[in-house]
C-alpha positions as CSV (number, residue, x, y, z in Angstrom):
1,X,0.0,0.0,0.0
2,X,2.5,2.6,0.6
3,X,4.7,1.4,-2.5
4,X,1.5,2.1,-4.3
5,X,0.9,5.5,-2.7
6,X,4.9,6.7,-3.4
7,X,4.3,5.8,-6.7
8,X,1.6,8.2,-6.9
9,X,2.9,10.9,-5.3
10,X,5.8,10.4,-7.5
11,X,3.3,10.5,-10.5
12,X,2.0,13.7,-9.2
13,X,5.1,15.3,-8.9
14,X,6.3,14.6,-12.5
15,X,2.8,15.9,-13.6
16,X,3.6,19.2,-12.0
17,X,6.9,19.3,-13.2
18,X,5.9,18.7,-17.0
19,X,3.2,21.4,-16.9
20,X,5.5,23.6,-15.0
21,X,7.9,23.5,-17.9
22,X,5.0,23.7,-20.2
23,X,4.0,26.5,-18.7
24,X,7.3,28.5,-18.4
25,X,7.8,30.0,-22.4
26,X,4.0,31.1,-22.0
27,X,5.0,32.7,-18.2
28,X,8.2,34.7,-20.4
29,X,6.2,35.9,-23.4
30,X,3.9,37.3,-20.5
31,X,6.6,39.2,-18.6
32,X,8.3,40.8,-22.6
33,X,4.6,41.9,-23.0
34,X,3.5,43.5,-19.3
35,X,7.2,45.1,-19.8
36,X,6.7,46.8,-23.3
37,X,2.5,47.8,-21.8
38,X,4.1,49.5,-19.1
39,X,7.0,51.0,-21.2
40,X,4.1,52.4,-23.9
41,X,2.2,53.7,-20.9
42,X,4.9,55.3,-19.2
43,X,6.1,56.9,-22.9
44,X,2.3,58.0,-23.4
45,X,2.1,59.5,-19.4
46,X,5.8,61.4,-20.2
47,X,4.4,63.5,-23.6
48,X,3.3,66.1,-21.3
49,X,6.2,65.7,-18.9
50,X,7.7,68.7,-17.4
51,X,11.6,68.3,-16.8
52,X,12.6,69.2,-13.6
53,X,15.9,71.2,-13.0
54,X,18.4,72.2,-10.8
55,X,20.2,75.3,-11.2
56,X,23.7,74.7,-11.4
57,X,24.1,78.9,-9.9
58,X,22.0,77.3,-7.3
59,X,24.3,74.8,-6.8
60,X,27.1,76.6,-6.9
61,X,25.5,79.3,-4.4
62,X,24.9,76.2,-1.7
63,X,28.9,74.5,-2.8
64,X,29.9,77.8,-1.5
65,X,27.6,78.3,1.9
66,X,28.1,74.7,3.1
67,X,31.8,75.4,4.5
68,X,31.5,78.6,5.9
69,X,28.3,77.1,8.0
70,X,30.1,73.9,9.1
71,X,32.1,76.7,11.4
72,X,29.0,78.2,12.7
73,X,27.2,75.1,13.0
74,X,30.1,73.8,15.3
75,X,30.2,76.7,17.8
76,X,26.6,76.7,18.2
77,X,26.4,73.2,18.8
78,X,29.2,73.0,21.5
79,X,27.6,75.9,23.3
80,X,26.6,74.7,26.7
81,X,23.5,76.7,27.1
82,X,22.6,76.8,23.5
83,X,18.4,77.7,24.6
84,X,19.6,80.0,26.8
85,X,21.1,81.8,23.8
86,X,17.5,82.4,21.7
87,X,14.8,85.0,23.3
88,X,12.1,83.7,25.4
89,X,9.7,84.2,22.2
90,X,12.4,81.9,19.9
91,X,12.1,79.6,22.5
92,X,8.2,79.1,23.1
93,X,8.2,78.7,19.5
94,X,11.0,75.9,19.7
95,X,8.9,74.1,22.8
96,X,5.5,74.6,20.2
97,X,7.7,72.9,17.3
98,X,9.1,69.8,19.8
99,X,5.4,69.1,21.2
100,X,3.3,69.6,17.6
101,X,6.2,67.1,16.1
102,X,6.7,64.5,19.2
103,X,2.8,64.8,18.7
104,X,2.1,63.7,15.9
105,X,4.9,61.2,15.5
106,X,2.9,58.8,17.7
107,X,2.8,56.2,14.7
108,X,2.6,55.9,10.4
109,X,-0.4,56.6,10.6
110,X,-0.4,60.1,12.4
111,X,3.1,60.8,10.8
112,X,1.9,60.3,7.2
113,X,-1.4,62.6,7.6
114,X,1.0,65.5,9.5
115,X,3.0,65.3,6.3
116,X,-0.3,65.4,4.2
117,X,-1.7,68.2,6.1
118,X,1.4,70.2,6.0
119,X,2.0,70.2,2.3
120,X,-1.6,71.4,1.7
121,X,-0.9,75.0,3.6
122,X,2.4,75.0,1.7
123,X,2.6,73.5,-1.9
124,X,5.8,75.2,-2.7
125,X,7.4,72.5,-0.8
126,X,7.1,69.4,-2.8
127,X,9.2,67.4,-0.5
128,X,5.7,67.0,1.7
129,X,3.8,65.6,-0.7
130,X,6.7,63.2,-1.6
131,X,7.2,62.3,1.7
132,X,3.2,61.7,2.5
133,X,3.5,59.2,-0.3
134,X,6.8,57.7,0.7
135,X,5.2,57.1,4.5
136,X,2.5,55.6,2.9
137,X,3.9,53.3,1.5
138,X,5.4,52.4,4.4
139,X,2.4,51.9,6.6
140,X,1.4,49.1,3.8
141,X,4.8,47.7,4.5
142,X,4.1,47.6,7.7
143,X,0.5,46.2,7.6
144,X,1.6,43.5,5.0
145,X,3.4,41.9,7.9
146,X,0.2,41.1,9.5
147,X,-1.3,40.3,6.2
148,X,-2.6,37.2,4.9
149,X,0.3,36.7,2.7
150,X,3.7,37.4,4.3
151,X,2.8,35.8,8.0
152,X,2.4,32.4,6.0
153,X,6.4,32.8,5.0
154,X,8.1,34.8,7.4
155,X,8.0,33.9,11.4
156,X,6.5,36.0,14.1
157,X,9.9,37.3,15.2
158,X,11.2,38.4,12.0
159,X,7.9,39.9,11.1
160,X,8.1,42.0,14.5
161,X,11.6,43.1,14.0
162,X,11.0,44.2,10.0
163,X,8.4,46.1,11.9
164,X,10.4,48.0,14.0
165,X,13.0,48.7,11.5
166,X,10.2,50.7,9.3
167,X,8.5,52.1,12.2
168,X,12.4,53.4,13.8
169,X,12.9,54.8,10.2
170,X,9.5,56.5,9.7
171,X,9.9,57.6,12.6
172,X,13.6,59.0,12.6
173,X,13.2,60.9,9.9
174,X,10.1,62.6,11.0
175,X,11.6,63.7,14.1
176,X,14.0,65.5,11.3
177,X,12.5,66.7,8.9
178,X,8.8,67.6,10.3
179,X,10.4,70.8,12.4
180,X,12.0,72.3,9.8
181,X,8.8,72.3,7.6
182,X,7.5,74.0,10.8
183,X,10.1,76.3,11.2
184,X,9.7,77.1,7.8
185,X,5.7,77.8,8.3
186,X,6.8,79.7,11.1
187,X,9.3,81.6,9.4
188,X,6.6,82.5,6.6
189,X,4.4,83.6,9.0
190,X,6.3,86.1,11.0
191,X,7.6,87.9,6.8
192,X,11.5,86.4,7.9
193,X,13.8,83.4,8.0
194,X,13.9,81.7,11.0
195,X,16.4,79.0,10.5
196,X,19.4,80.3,12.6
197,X,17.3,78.0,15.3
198,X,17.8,74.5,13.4
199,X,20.5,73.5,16.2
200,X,17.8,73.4,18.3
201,X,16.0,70.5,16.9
202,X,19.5,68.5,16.1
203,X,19.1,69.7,12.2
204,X,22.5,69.1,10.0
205,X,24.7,72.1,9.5
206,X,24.0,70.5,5.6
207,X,20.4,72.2,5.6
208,X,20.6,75.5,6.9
209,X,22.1,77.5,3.8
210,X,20.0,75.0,2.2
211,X,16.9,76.3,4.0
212,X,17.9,80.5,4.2
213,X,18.4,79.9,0.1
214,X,15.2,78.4,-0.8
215,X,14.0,81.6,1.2
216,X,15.8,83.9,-1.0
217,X,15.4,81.8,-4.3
218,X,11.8,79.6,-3.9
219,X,14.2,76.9,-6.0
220,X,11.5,73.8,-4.7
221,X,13.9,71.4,-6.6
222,X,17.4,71.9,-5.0
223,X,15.0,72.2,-1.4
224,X,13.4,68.9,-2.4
225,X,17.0,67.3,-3.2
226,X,18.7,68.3,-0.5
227,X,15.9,67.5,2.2
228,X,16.0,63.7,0.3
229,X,19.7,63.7,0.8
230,X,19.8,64.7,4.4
231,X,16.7,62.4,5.7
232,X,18.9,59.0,4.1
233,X,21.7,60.0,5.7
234,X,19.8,61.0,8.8
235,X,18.9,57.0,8.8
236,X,21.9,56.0,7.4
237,X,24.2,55.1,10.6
238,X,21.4,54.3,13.6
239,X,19.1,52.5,10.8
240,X,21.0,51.0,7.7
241,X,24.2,50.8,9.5
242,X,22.7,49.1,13.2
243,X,24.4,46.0,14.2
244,X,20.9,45.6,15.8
245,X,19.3,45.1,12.2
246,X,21.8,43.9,10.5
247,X,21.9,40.7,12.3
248,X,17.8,40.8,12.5
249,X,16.3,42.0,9.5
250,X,19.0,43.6,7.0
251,X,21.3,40.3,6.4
252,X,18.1,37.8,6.5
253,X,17.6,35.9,3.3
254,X,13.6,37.1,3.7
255,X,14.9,40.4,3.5
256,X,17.4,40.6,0.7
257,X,14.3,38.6,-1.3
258,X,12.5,42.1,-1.5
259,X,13.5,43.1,-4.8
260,X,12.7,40.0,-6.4
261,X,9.1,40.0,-5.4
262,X,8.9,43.4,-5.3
263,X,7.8,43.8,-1.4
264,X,9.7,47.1,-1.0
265,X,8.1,49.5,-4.1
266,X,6.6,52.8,-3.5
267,X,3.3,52.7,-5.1
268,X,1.5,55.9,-6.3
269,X,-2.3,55.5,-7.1
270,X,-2.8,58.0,-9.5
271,X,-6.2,56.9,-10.9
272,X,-8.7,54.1,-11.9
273,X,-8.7,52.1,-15.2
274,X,-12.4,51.7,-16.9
275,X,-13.2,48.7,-15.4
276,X,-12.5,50.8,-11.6
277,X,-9.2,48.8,-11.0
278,X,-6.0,50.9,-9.6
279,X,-3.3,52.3,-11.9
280,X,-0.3,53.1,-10.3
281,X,2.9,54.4,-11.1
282,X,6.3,54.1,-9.1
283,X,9.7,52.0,-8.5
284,X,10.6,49.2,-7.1
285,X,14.2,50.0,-4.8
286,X,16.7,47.5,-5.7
287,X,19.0,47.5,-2.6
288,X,17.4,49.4,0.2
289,X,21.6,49.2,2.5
290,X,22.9,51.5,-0.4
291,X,22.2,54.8,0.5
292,X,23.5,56.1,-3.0
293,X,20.3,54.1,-4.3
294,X,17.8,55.3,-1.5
295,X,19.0,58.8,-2.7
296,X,19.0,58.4,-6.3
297,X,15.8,56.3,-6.1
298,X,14.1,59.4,-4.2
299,X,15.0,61.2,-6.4
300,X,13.5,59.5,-9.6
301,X,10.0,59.4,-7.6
302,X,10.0,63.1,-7.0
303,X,11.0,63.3,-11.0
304,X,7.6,61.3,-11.7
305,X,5.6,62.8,-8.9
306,X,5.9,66.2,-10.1
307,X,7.1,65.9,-13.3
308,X,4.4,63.9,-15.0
309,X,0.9,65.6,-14.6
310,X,-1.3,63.0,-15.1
311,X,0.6,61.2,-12.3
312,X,0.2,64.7,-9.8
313,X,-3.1,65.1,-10.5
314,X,-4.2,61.8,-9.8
315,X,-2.1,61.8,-6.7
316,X,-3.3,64.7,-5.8
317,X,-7.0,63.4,-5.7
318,X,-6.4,60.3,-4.0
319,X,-4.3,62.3,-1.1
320,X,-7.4,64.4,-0.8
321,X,-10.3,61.4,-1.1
322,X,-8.5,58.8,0.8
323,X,-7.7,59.2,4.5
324,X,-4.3,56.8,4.9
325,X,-5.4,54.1,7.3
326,X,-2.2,51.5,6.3
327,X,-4.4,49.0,4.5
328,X,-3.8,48.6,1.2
329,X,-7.9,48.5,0.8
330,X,-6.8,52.2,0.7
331,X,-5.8,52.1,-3.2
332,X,-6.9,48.6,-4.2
333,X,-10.3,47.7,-2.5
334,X,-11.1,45.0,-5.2
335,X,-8.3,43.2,-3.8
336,X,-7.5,43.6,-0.2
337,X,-10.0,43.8,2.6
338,X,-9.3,45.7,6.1
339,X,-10.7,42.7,7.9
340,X,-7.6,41.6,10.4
341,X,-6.6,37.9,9.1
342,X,-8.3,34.9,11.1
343,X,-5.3,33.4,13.3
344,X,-7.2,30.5,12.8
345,X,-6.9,30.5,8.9
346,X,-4.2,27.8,8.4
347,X,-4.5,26.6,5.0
348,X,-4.4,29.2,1.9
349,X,-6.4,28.5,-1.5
350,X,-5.1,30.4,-4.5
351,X,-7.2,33.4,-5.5
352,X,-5.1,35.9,-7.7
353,X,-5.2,35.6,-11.4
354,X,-2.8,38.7,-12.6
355,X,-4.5,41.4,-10.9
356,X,-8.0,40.2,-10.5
357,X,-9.5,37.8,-7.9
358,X,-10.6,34.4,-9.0
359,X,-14.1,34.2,-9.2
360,X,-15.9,33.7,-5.8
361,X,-12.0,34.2,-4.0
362,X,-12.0,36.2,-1.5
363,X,-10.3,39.9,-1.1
364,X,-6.6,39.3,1.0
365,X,-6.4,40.2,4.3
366,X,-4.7,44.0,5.0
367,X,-5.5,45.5,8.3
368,X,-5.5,48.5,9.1
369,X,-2.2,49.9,11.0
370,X,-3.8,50.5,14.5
371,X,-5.1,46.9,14.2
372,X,-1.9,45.6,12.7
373,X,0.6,47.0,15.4
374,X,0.4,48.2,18.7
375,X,2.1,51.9,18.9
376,X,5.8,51.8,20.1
377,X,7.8,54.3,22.4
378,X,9.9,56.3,19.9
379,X,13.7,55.6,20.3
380,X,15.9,58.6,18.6
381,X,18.7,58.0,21.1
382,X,21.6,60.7,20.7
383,X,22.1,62.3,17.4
384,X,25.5,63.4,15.7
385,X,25.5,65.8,12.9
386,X,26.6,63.3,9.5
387,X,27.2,66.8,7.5
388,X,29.9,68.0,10.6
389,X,31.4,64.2,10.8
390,X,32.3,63.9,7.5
391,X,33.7,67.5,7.3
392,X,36.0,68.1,4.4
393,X,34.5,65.4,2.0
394,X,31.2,66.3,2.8
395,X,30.8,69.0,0.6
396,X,32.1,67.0,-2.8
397,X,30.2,64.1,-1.8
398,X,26.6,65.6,-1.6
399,X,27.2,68.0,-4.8
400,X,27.2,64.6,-6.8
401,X,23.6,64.5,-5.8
402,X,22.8,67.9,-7.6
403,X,23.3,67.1,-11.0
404,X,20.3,66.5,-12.6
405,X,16.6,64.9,-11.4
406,X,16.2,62.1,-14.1
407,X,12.9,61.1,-14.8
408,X,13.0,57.0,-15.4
409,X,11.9,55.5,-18.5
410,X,9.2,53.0,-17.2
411,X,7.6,53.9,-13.9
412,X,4.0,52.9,-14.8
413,X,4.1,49.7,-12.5
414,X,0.3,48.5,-11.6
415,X,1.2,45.0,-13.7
416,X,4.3,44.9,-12.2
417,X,2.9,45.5,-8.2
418,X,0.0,42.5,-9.3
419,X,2.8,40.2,-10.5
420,X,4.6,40.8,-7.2
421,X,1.4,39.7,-5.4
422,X,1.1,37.0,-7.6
423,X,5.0,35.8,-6.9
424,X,4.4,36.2,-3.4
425,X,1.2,33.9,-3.6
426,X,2.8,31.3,-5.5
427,X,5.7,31.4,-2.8
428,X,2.8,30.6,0.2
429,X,1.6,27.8,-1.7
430,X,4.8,26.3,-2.7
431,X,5.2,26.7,1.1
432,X,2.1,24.6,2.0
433,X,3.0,21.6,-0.6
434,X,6.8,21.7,1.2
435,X,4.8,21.8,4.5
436,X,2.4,19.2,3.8
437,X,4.9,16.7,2.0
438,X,7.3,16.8,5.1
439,X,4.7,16.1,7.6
440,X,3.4,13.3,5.3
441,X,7.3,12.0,5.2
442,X,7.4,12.3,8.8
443,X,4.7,10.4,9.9
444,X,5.4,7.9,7.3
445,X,8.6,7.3,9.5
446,X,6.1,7.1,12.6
């Protein structure tokens, strides 16, 4: 009898096998033709594009600033009573700035409308909307974790500490970045620049010529740049560079099988197709531990974000129709549900086909963020200036970043995102056969 039954499940096997290799030239003719749709749709979205440019004067301006304010920023920042140097009016409006930012950095989801909010009372600074869209995007990173996919591949304690890597970034960078947007509201406000207090919030020598220039100039493009090259290297060295994750999330073969499935893209819904489904444009980042690429990849999604105006427009209206609540239900309703996934369900049927549901499948579990994950305490620790550190390269190293914005050549992904899902789907159920065929051999050997 169990001769008989190897010899089926050896029959099986072979079966699946043959039609796998059946199936493969018709899987590779599929991928060539989603690659040249999303190339034609990314060529027909780019007629109207508008090329965004920085001004090399601009440039040059900031080239010469950035050493004269590394001095200055060095004295201020080894003054011992560096608050009892401002006014008692500079320094209410420093305690308003700590408490409106350590408010609303309680978690993604509060971080990620501040940013929305913000960018709304001041368009002229793109780098809000980018960043609204960035932090989505993490928030779905984050609820994917507690989906019904990835829990099926990844253990609990992996899971939790991918979790806290995102949330410690988010929320790094935030802590950055959201004063000096105040500070600047502030500063507009009150008819003058305000920025000589940045030391006060731990803000890089790196962005205060940065900041007094865009004050002077209104150049949204070298403020946009710079602000992406400061917050990577803000995360760079407590973040990328932590022994911590390293050894728990960065060096884990889960982890450096993002790219590959396509887990760590930033998505941008910028419209429905005719049949209602999403249409999204975007990248997928290759190597998130290079922070050349985290720069260069911002970069290109601040090129398509406000350099294609289909894609802004569409943006825009989703930002404003669509409170962020870290499901991805949020952009794709017809295929994710905010119902928290059953920790009952243990077995998974298949129920993609590209990027519809099978018929009478259901929609894939993606909870919503405060269902997802409880909030955690926020852990900035001491901060060192990366600008001051690195001193006399510093200056050559971030003007390579102020070349040019290059706008990609595909960035329409919504077939690429569904084909992710898909890959990720066929890895859960590979999973289960592996599962189920080891238990079978094991109690065989009962």
């Amino acid at each position: 009898m169990e001769q008989q039954q190897r010899r089926t499940n050896g029959a099986s096997f072979i079966r699946r096998v043959v039609l796998a290799l059946r199936e493969f030239p018709v899987r590779i003719a599929a991928y060539v033709k989603a690659k040249r749709r999303a190339r034609r749709k990314s060529e027909k979205l780019s007629q109207h594009a508008v090329r965004l440019a920085l001004k090399p004067e601009h440039v040059q301006e900031l080239r010469a600033a950035w050493p004269e304010c590394v001095g200055a920023m060095r004295d201020a920042v080894a003054e011992p009573a560096l608050m009892e140097s401002y006014s008692e009016r500079e320094r209410a409006l420093i305690h308003r700035i700590q408490h409106e930012t350590e408010t609303a950095n309680r978690n993604n989801v509060t971080r990620t409308e501040a940013y929305r909010a913000f960018y709304f009372r001041c368009p002229e600074l793109h780098w809000a909307l980018l960043a609204h869209m960035v932090s989505r995007n993490g928030g779905w990173n984050m609820t994917d974790l507690q989906g019904d996919l990835l829990p099926r591949l990844l253990d609990r304690s992996y899971r939790k500490q991918a979790f806290l890597l995102l949330e410690r970034a988010n929320a790094l960078i935030f802590q950055d970045a959201y004063p000096q947007l105040l500070l600047y509201e502030a500063s507009r406000k009150e008819g003058r620049e305000l920025f000589g207090l940045l030391p006060a919030f731990g803000v890089s020598a790196f962005m205060r010529p940065v900041w007094s220039q865009f004050w002077r100039r209104r150049d949204s493009a070298v403020l946009t740049t710079a602000l992406i090259v400061n917050e990577q290297h803000v995360i760079e060295e407590p973040i990328v560079q932590s022994r911590y994750f390293k050894e728990h999330v960065l060096h884990k073969p889960s982890f450096l099988a993002q790219a590959p499935l396509q887990t760590n893209a930033v998505l941008m819904p910028y419209g429905a197709s005719s049949e209602g489904a999403m249409k999204l444009a975007g990248l997928v980042l290759e190597n998130f531990r290079d922070m050349n690429e985290r720069i260069e990849f911002g970069k290109r999604l601040y090129a398509i974000l406000f350099g294609i105006p289909d894609v802004k427009k569409g943006v825009l209206a989703f930002v404003r129709a669509v409170p962020h609540t870290g499901s991805r239900a949020d952009y794709a309703p017809h295929l994710f549900s905010k119902q928290l996934r059953s920790s009952s369900s243990r077995s998974y049927s298949e129920r993609l086909e590209g990027c519809r549901l099978k018929r009478g499948a259901r929609r894939l579990s993606s909870p919503q963020l405060t269902e997802a994950w409880q909030d955690v305490p926020i852990e900035i620790g001491s901060r060192t200036d990366w600008f001051l550190e690195k001193e006399a390269e510093a200056v050559n190293a971030v003007e390579t970043y102020f070349k040019e914005l290059p706008l990609p050549d595909v960035f329409e992904i919504t077939e690429e995102h569904c084909s992710g899902l898909n890959k990720i789907e066929l890895g859960v159920l590979a999973a289960q056969r592996f599962k189920s065929a080891a238990a079978a051999v094991q109690q065989k050997r009962r």
